[in-house]
N, C-alpha and C positions, 0 to 999 in steps of 0.2 A: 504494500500500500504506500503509496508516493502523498501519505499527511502532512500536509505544510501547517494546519490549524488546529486546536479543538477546543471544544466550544460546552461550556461546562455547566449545568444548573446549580442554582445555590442549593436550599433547603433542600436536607435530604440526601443530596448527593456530595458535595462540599465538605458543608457544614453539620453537626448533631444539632440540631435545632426544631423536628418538630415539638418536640418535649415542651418549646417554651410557647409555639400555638396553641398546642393541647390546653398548658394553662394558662392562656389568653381567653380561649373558647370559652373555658370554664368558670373561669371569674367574669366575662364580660356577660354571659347567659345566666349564671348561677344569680348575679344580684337581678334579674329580672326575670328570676323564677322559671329558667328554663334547664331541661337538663342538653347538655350537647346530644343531639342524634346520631345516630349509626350512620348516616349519609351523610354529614353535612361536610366532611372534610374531604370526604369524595368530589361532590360537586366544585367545594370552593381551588378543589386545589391548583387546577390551570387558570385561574383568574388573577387578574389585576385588583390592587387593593379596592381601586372603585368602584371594581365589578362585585367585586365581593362585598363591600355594604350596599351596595345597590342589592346586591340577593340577601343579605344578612333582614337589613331592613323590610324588605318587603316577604320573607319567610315567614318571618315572627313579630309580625305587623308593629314593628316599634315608633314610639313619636320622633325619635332623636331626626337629627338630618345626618344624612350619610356623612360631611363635613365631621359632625360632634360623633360619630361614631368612630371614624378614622382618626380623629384625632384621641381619645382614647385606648384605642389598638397600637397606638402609636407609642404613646407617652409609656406603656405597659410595656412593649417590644424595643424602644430603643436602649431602653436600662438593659437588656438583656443581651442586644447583638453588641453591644459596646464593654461590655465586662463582663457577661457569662459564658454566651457560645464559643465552643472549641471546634478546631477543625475534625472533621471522622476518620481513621487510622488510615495511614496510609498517606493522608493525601497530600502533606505537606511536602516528603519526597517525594512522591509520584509529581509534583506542579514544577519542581524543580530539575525534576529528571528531563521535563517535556520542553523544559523556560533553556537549559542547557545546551539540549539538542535543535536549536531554533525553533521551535517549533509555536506559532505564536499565538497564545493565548485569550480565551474571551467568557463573559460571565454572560449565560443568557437566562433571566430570572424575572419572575414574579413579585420578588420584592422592591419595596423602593430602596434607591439609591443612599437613600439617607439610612437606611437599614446595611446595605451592602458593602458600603466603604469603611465605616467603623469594625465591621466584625472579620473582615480580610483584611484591615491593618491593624486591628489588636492580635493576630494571629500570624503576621508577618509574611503575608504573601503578594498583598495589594499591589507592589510597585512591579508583580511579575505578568500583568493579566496588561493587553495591549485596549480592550475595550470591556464597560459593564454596557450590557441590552436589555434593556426592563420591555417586562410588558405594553408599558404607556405608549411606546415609542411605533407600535404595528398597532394594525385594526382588530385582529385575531387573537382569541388565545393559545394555549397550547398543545390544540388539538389539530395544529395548523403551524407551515412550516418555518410564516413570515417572521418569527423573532430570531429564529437560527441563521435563515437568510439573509435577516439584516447584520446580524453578530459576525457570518462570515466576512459582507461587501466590506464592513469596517477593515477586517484585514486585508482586502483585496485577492481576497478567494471565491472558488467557489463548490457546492456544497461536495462535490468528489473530493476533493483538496483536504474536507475536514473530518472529524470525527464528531460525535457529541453524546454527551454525559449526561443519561435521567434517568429519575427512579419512579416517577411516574407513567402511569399508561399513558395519557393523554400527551405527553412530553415524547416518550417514544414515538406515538400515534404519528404524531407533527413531525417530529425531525424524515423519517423514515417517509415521508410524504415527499421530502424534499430534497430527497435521495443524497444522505448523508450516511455514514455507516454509522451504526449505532450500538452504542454499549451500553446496557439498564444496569443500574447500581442498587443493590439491596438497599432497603430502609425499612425500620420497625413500620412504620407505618401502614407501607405497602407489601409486606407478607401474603396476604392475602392474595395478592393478586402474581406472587413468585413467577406460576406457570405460566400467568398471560405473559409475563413480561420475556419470559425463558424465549418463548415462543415468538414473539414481535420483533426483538430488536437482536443484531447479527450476533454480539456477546454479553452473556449474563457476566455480571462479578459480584461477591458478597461482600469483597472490599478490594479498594485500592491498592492495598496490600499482597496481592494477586499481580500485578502489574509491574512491581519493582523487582 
């Protein structure tokens, strides 16, 4: 394979950080008397933070404005991506093995930015990643290829050229649409769905750690 790129999702795959959604979900629902549902982190997971209290809101018919919701999600998450989350085994060598071999690097993610730069520079990899490509930036979410696509142009590749890194179905779904090679990366979260992902995307790993 002739990879000049690859192109990496955060949560999940990166970083150990559903843990700190989970209790996000939990404190943000539990004071309004809700319990988190069995679906809901299915649905929200290929979304944008807007898209998601645009569904959060309108799930669980709240008064707030999506504004005053994100901005509580917010205020919750950034204490956490700035002095809690660690990177998942492996991947600190592994980003270094890749940053070494030229190989140039890109964050395509769901979260905002204001989440993603703190927690890859408290973790000491930030200045190795040539571009971050959030959600906001395409019309689509992750079920579609346009944020990988745009994550490659940034490097002036294109999607043969690259690899890319999810631990979600829908993340797979997209990349694989846009005919990238694709490697699924275990995460607790997405257990469940192991086989789908064995099955979708060219190679499974249960860690990064596999790779070096």
């Amino acid at each position: 394979m002739n990879i000049k790129g690859a192109i990496f999702d955060l949560d999940g795959t990166l970083i150990d950080s559903t843990w700190i959604w989970n209790r996000i979900d939990m404190d943000f629902l539990g004071k309004r008397g809700y319990d988190v549902p069995e679906d809901y982190v299915h649905h929200i997971a290929p979304l944008g933070v807007d898209e998601t209290a645009i569904y959060t809101k309108e799930r669980f018919h709240l008064t707030e404005t999506t504004d005053e919701i994100k901005k509580e999600w917010y205020d919750m998450a950034i204490d956490a991506y700035t002095n809690e989350i660690l990177l998942k085994p492996g991947v600190y060598d592994y980003l270094h093995i890749l940053h070494n071999k030229g190989i140039s690097l890109a964050v395509a993610t769901a979260s905002d930015k204001e989440l993603v730069v703190p927690v890859l520079r408290r973790n000491k990899v930030l200045e190795l990643f040539n571009n971050i490509t959030t959600i906001k930036e395409v019309s689509r979410g992750k079920g579609y290829p346009d944020i990988y696509i745009l994550a490659a142009e940034k490097m002036n590749l294109g999607p043969a050229e690259c690899v890319v890194y999810e631990d979600i179905i829908q993340g797979v779904t997209g990349s694989k649409k846009g005919g990238f090679y694709t490697v699924a990366v275990n995460d607790n979260h997405s257990a469940e769905y192991k086989e789908n992902l064995i099955n979708m995307a060219d190679k499974y790993i249960n860690s990064f750690e596999e790779l070096i």
